[in-house]
The first five atom37 places (N, CA, C, CB, O) and aatype in JSON, in Angstrom:
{
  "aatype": [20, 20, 20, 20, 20, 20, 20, 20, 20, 20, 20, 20, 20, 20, 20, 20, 20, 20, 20, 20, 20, 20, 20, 20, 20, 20, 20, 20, 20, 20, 20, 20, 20, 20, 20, 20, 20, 20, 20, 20, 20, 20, 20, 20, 20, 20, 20, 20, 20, 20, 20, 20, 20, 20, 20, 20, 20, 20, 20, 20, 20, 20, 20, 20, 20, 20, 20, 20, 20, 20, 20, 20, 20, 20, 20, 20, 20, 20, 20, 20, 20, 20, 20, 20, 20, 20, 20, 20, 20, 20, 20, 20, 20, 20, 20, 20, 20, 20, 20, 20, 20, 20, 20, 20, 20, 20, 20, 20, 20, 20, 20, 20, 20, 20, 20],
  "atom_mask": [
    [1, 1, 1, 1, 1],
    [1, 1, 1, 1, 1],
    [1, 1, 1, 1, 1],
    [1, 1, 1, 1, 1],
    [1, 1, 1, 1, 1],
    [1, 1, 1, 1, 1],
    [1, 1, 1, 1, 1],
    [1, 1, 1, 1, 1],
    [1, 1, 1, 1, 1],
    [1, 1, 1, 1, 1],
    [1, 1, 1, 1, 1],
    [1, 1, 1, 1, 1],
    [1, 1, 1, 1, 1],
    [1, 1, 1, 1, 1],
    [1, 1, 1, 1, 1],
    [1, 1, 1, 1, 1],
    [1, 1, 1, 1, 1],
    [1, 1, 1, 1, 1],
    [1, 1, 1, 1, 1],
    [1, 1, 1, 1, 1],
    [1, 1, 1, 1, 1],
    [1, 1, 1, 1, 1],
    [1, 1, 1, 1, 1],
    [1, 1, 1, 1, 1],
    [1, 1, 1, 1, 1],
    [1, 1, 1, 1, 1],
    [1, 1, 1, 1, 1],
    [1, 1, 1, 1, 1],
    [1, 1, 1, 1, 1],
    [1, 1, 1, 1, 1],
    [1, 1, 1, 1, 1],
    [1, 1, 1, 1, 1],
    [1, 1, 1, 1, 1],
    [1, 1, 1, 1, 1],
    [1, 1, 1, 1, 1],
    [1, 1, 1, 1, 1],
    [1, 1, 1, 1, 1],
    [1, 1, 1, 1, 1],
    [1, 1, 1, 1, 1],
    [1, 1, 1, 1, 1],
    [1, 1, 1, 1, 1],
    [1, 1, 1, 1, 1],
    [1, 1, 1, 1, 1],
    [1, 1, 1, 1, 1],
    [1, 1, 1, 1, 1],
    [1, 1, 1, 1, 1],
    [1, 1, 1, 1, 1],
    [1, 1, 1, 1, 1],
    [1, 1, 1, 1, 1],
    [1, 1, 1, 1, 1],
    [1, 1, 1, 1, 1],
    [1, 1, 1, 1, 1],
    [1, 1, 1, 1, 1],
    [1, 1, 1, 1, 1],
    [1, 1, 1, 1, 1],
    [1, 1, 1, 1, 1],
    [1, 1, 1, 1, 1],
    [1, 1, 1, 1, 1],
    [1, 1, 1, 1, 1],
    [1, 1, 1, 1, 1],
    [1, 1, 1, 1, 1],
    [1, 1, 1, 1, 1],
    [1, 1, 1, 1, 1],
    [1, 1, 1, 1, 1],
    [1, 1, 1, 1, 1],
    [1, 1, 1, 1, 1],
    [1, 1, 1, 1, 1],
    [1, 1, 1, 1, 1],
    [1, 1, 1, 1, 1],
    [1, 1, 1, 1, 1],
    [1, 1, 1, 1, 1],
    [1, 1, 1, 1, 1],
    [1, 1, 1, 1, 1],
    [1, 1, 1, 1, 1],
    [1, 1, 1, 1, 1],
    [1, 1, 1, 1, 1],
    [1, 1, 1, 1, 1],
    [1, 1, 1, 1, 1],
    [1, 1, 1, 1, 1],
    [1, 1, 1, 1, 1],
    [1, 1, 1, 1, 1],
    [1, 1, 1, 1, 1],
    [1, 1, 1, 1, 1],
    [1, 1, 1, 1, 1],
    [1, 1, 1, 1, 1],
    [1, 1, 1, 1, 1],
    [1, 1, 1, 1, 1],
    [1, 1, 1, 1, 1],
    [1, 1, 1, 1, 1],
    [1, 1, 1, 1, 1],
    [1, 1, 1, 1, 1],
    [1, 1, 1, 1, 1],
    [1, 1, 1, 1, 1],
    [1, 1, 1, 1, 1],
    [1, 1, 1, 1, 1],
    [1, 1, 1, 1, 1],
    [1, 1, 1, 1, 1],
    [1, 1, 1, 1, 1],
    [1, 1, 1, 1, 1],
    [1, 1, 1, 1, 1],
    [1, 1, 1, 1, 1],
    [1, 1, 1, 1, 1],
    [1, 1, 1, 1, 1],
    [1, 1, 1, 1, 1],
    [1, 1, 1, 1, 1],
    [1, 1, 1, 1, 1],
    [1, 1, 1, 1, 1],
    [1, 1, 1, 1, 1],
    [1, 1, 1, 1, 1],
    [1, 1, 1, 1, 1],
    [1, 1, 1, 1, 1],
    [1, 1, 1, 1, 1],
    [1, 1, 1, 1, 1],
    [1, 1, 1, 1, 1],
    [1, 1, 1, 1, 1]
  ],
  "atom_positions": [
    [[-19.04, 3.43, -19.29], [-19.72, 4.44, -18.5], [-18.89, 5.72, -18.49], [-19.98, 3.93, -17.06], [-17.72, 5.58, -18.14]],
    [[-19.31, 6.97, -18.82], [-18.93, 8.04, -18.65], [-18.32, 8.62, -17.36], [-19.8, 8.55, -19.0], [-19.03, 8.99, -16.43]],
    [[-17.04, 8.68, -17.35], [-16.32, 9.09, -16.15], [-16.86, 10.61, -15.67], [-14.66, 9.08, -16.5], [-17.11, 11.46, -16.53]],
    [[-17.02, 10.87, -14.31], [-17.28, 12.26, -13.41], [-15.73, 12.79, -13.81], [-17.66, 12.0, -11.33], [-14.59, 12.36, -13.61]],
    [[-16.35, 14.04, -14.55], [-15.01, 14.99, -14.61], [-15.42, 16.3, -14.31], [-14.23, 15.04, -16.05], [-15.0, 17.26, -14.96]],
    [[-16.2, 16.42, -13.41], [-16.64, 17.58, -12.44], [-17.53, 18.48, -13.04], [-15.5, 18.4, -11.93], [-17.58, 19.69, -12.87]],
    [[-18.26, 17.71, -13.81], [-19.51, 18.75, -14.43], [-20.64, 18.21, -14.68], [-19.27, 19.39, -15.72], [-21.55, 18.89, -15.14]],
    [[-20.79, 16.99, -14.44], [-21.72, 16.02, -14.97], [-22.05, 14.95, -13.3], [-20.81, 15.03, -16.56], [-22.33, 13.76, -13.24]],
    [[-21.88, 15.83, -12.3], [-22.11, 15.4, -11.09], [-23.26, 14.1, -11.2], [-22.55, 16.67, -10.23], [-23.09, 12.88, -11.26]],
    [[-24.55, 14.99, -11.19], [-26.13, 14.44, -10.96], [-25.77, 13.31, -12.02], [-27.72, 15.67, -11.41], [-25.75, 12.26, -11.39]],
    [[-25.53, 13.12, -13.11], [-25.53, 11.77, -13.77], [-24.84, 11.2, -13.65], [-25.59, 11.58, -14.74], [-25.2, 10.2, -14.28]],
    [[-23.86, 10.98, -13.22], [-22.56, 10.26, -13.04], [-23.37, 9.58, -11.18], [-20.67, 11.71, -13.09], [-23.73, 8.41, -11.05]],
    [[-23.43, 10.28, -10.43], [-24.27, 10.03, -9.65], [-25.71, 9.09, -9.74], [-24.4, 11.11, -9.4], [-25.89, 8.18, -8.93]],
    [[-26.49, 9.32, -10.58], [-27.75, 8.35, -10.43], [-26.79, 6.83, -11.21], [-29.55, 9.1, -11.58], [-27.05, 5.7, -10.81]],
    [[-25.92, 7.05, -12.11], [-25.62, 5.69, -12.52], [-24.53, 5.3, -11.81], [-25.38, 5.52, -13.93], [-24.3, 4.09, -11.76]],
    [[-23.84, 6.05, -11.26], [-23.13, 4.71, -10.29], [-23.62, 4.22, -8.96], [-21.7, 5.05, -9.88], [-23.16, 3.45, -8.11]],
    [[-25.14, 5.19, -9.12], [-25.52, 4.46, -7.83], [-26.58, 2.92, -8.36], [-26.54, 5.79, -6.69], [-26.56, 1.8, -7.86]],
    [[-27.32, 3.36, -9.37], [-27.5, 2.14, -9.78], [-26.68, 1.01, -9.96], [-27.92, 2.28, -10.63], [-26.96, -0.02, -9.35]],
    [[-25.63, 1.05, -10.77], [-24.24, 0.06, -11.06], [-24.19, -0.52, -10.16], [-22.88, 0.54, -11.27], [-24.22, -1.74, -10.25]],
    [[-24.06, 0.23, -8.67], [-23.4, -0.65, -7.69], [-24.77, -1.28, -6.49], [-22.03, 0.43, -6.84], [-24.62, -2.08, -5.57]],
    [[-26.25, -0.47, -7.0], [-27.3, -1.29, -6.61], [-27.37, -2.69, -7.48], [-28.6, -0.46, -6.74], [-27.81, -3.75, -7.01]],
    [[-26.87, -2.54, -8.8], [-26.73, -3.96, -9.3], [-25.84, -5.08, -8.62], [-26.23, -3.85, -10.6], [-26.06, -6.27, -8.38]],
    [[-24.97, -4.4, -8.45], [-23.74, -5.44, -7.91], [-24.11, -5.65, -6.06], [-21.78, -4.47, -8.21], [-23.45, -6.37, -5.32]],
    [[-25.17, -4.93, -5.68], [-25.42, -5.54, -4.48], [-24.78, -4.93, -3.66], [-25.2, -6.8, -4.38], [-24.91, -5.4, -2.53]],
    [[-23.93, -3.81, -3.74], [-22.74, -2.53, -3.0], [-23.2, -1.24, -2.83], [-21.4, -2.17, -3.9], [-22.53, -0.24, -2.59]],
    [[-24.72, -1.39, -3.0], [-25.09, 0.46, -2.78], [-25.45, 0.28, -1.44], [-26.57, 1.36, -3.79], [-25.27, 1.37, -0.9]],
    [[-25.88, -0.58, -0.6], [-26.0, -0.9, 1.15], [-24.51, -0.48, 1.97], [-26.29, -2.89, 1.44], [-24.27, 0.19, 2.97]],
    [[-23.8, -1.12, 1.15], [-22.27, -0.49, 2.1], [-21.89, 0.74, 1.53], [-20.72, -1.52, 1.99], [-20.86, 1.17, 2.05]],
    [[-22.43, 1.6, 0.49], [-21.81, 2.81, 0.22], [-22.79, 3.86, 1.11], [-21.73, 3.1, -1.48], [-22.24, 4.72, 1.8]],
    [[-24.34, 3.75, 1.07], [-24.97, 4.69, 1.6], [-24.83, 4.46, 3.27], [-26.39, 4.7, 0.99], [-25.67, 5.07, 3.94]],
    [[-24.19, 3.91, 3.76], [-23.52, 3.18, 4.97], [-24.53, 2.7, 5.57], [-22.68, 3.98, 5.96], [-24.46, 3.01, 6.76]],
    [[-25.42, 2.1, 5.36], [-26.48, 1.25, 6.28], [-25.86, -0.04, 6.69], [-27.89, 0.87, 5.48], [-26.47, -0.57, 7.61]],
    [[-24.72, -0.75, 6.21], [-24.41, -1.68, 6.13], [-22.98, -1.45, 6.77], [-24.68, -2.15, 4.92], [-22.2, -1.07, 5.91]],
    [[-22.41, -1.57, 8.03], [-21.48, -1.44, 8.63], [-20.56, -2.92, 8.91], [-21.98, -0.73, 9.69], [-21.0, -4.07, 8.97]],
    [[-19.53, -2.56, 9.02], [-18.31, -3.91, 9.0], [-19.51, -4.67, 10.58], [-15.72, -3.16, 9.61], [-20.18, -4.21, 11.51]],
    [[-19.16, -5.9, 10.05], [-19.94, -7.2, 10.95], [-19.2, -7.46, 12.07], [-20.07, -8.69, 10.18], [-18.1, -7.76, 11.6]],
    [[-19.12, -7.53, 13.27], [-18.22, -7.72, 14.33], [-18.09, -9.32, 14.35], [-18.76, -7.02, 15.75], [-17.21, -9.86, 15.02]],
    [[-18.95, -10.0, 13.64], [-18.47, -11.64, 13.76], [-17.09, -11.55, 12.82], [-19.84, -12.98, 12.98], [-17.15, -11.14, 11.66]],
    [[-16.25, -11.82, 13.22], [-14.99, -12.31, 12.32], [-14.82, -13.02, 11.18], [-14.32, -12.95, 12.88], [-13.94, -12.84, 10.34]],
    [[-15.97, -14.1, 11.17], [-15.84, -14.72, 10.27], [-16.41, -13.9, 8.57], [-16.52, -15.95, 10.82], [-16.19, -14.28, 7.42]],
    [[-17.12, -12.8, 9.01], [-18.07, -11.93, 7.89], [-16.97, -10.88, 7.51], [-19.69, -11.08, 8.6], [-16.95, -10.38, 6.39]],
    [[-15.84, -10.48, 8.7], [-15.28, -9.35, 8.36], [-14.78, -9.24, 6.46], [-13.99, -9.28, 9.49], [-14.83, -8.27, 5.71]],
    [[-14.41, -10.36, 6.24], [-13.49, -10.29, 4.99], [-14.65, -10.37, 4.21], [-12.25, -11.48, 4.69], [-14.73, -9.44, 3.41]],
    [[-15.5, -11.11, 4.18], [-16.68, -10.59, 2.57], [-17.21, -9.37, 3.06], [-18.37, -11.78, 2.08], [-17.81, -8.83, 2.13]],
    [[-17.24, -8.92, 3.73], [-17.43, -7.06, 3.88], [-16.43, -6.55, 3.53], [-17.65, -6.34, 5.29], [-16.73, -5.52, 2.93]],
    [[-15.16, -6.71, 3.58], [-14.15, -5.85, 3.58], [-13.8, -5.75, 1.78], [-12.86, -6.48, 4.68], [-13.41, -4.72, 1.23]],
    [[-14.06, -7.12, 1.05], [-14.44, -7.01, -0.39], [-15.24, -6.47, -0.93], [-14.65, -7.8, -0.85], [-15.22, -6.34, -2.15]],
    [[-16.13, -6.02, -0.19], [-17.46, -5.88, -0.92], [-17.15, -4.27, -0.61], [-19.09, -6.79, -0.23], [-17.59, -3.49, -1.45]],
    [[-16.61, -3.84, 0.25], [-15.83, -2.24, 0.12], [-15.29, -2.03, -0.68], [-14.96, -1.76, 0.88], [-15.52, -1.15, -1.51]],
    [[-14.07, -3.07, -0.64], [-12.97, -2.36, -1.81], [-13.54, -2.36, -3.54], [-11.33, -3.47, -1.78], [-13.1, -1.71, -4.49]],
    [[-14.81, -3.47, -3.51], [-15.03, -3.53, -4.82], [-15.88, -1.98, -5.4], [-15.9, -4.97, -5.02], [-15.75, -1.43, -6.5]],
    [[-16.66, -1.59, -4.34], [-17.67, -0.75, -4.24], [-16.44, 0.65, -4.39], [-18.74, -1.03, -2.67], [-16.41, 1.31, -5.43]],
    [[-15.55, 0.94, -3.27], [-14.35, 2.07, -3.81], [-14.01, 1.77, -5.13], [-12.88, 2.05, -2.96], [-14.57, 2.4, -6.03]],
    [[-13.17, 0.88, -5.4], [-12.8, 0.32, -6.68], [-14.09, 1.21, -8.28], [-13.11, -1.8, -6.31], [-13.74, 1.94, -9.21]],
    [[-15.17, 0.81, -8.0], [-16.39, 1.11, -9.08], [-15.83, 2.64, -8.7], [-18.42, 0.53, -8.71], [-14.74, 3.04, -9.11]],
    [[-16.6, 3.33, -7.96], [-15.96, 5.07, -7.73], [-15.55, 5.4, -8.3], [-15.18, 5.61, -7.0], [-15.92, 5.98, -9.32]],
    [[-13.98, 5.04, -7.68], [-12.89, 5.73, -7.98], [-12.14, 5.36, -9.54], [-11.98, 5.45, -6.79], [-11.11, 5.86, -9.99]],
    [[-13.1, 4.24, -10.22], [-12.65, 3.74, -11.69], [-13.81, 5.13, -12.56], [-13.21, 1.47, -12.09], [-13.44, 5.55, -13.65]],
    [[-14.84, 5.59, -12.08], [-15.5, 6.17, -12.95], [-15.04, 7.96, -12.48], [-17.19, 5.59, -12.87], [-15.8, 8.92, -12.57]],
    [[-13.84, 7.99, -12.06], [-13.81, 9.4, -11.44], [-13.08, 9.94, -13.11], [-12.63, 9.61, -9.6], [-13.16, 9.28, -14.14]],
    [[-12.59, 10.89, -13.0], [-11.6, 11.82, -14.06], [-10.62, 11.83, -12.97], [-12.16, 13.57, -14.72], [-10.81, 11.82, -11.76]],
    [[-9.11, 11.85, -13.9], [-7.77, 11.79, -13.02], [-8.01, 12.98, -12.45], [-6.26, 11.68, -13.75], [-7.27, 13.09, -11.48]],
    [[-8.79, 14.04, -12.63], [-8.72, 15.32, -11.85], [-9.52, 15.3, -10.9], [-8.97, 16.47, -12.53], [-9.19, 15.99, -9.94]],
    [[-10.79, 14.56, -10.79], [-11.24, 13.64, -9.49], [-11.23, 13.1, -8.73], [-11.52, 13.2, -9.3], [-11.71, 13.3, -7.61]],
    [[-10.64, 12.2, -9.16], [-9.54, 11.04, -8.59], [-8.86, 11.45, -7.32], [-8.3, 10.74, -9.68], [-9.07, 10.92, -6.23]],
    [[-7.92, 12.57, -7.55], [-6.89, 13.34, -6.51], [-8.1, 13.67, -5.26], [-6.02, 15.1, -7.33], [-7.76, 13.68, -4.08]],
    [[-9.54, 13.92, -5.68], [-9.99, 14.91, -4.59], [-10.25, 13.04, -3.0], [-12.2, 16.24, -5.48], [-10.55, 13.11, -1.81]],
    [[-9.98, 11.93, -3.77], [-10.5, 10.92, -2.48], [-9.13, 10.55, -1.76], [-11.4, 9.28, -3.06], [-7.96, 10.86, -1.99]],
    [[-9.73, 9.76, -0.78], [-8.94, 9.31, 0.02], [-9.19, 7.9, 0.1], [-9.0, 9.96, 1.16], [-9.87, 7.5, 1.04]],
    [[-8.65, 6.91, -0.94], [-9.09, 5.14, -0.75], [-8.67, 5.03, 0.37], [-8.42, 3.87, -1.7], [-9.2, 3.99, 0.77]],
    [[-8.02, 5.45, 1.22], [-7.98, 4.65, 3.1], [-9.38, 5.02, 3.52], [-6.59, 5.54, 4.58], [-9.55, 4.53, 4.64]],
    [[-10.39, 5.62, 3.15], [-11.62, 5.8, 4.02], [-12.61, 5.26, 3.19], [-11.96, 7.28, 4.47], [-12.58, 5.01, 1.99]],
    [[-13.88, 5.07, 4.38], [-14.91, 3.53, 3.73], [-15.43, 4.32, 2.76], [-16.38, 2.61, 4.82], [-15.58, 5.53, 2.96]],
    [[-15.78, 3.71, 1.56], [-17.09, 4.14, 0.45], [-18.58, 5.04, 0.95], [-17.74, 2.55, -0.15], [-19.54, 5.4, 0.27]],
    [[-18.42, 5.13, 1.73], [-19.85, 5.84, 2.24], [-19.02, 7.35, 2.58], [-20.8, 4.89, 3.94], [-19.52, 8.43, 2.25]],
    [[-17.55, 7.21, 3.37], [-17.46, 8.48, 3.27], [-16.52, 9.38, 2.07], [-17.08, 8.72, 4.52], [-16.26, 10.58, 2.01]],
    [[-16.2, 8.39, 1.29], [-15.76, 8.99, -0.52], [-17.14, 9.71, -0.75], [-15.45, 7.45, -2.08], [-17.26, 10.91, -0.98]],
    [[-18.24, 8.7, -0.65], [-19.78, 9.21, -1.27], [-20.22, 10.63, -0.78], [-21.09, 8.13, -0.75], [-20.94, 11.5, -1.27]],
    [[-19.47, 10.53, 0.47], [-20.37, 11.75, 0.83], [-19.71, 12.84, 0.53], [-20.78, 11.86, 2.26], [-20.41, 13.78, 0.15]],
    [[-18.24, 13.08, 0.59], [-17.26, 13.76, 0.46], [-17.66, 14.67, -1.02], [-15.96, 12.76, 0.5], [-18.07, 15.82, -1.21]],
    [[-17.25, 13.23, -2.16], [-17.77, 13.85, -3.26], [-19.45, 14.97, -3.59], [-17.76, 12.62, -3.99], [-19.65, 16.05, -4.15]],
    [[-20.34, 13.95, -2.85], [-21.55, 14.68, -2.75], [-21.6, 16.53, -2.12], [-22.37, 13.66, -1.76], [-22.12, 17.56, -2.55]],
    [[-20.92, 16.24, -1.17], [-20.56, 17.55, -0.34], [-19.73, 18.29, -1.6], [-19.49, 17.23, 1.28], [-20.28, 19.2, -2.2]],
    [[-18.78, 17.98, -1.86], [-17.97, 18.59, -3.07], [-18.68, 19.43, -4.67], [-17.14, 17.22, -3.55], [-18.41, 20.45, -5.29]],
    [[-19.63, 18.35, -4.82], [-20.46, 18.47, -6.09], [-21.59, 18.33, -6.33], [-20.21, 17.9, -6.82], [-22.09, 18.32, -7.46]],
    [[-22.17, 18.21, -5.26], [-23.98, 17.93, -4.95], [-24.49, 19.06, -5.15], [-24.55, 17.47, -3.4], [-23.84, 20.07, -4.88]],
    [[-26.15, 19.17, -5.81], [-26.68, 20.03, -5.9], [-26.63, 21.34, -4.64], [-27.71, 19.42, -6.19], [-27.19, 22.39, -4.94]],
    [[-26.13, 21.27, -3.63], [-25.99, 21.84, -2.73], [-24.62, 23.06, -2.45], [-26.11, 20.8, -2.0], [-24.71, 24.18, -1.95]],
    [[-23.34, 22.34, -3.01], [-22.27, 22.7, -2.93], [-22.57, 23.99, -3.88], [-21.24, 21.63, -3.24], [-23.37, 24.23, -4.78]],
    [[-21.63, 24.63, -3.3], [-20.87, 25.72, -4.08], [-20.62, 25.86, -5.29], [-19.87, 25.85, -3.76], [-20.85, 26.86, -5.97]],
    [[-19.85, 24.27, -5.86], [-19.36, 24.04, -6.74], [-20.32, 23.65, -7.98], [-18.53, 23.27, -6.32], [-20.02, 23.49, -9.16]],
    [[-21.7, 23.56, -7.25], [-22.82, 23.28, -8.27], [-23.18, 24.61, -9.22], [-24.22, 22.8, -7.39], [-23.51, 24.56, -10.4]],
    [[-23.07, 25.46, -8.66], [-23.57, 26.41, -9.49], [-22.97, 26.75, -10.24], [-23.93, 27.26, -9.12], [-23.55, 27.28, -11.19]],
    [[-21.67, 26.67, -10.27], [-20.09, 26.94, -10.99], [-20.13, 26.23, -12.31], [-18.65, 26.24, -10.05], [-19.78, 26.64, -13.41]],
    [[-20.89, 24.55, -11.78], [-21.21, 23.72, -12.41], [-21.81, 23.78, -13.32], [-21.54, 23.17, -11.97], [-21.45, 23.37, -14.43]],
    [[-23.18, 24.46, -12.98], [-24.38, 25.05, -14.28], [-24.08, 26.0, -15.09], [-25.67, 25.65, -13.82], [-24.76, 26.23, -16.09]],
    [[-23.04, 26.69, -14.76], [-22.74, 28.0, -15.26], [-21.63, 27.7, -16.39], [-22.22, 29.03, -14.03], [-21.59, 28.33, -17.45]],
    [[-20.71, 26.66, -16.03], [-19.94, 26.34, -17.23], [-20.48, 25.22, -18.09], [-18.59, 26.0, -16.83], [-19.91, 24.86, -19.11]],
    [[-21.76, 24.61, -17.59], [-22.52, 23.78, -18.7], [-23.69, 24.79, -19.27], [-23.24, 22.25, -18.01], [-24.79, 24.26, -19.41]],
    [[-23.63, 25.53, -19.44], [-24.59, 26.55, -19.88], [-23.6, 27.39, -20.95], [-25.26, 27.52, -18.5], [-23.95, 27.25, -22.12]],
    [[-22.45, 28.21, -20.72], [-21.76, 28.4, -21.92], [-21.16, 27.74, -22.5], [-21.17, 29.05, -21.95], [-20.95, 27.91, -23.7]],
    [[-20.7, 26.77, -21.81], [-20.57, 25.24, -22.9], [-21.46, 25.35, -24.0], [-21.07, 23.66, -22.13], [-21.07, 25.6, -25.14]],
    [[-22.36, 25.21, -23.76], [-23.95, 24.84, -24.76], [-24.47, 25.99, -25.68], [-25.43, 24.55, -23.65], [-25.15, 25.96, -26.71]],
    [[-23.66, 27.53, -24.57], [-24.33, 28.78, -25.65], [-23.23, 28.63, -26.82], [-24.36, 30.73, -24.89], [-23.52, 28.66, -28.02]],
    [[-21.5, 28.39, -26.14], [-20.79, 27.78, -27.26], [-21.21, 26.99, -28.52], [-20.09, 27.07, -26.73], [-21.35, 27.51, -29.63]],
    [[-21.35, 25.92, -28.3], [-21.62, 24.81, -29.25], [-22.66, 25.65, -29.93], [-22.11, 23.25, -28.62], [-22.43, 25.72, -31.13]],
    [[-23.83, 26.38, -29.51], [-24.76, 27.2, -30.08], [-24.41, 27.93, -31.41], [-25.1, 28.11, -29.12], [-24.68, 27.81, -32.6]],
    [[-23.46, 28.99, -30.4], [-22.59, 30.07, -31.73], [-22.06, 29.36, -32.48], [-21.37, 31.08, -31.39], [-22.18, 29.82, -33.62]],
    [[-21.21, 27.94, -32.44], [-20.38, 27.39, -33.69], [-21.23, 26.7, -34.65], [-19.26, 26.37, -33.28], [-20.84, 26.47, -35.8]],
    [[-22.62, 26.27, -34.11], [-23.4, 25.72, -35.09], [-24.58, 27.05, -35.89], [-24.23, 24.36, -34.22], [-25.33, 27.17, -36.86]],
    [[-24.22, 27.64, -35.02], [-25.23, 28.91, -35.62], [-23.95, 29.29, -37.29], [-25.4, 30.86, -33.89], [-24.09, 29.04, -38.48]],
    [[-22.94, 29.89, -36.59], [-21.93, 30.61, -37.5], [-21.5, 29.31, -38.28], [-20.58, 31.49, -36.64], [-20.41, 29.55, -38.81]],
    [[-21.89, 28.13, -38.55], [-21.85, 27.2, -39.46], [-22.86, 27.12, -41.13], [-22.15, 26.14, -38.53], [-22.7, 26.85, -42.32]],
    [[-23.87, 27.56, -40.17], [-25.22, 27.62, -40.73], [-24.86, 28.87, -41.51], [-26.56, 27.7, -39.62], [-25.45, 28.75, -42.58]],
    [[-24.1, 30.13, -41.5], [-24.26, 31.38, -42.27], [-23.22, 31.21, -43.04], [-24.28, 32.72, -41.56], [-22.94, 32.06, -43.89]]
  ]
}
C-alpha cells in the first residue's frame, strides 16, 4: 500500500479506511467504539487500538510520521491528520497546487521528449 507522504491525502485516506474496515478497526478509529469499562474487555480493546495505530502510522511517510502522537487513541491521530490534510485544511490547497505542477512537469518532459 502506498504510504501518505503529504500529497496523496484523499487516497491514502479512503484505503486505509477500508484496510482497517477489513480488519474490523474502523469502529475504534472513527471513535464510536470507546474503551469498555468491564475489565475483562479492556485488553481486546486496548489491541485492537494499538493494531489500528500500528496500520496508520505503518502507512505514514517518515515525514508524517513526526506530525502523530502514538500516546493518543486512533480516532484522535485520525482526526488530527484529517484536520492537517483534509479537504478542508489549508494544507489542501497547497496540496493541489503542487500535484498540478507536478503533472504540468511530467507534461513538459514528455512533451520536450516527443520534439
Amino acid at each position: 500500500m502506498e504510504k501518505f507522504n503529504g500529497i496523496n491525502f484523499h487516497i491514502w485516506k479512503v484505503k486505509i479506511q477500508m484496510h482497517l474496515m477489513n480488519r474490523c478497526l474502523w469502529i475504534t478509529v472513527k471513535g464510536t467504539e470507546q474503551a469498555p469499562s468491564d475489565p475483562r474487555l479492556v485488553v481486546e480493546w486496548e489491541n485492537k487500538e494499538e493494531k489500528a495505530k500500528a496500520i496508520i502510522g505503518l502507512t505514514l511517510s517518515d515525514m508524517q510520521l513526526r506530525l502523530i502522537d502514538l500516546e493518543k487513541p486512533s480516532n484522535e491521530i485520525w482526526e488530527q491528520l484529517s484536520k492537517l490534510f483534509g479537504e478542508k485544511a489549508k494544507n489542501a490547497k497547497l496540496s493541489l497546487k503542487l500535484q498540478f505542477f507536478s503533472l504540468k512537469m511530467h507534461m513538459i518532459r514528455q512533451v520536450s521528449l516527443l520534439i
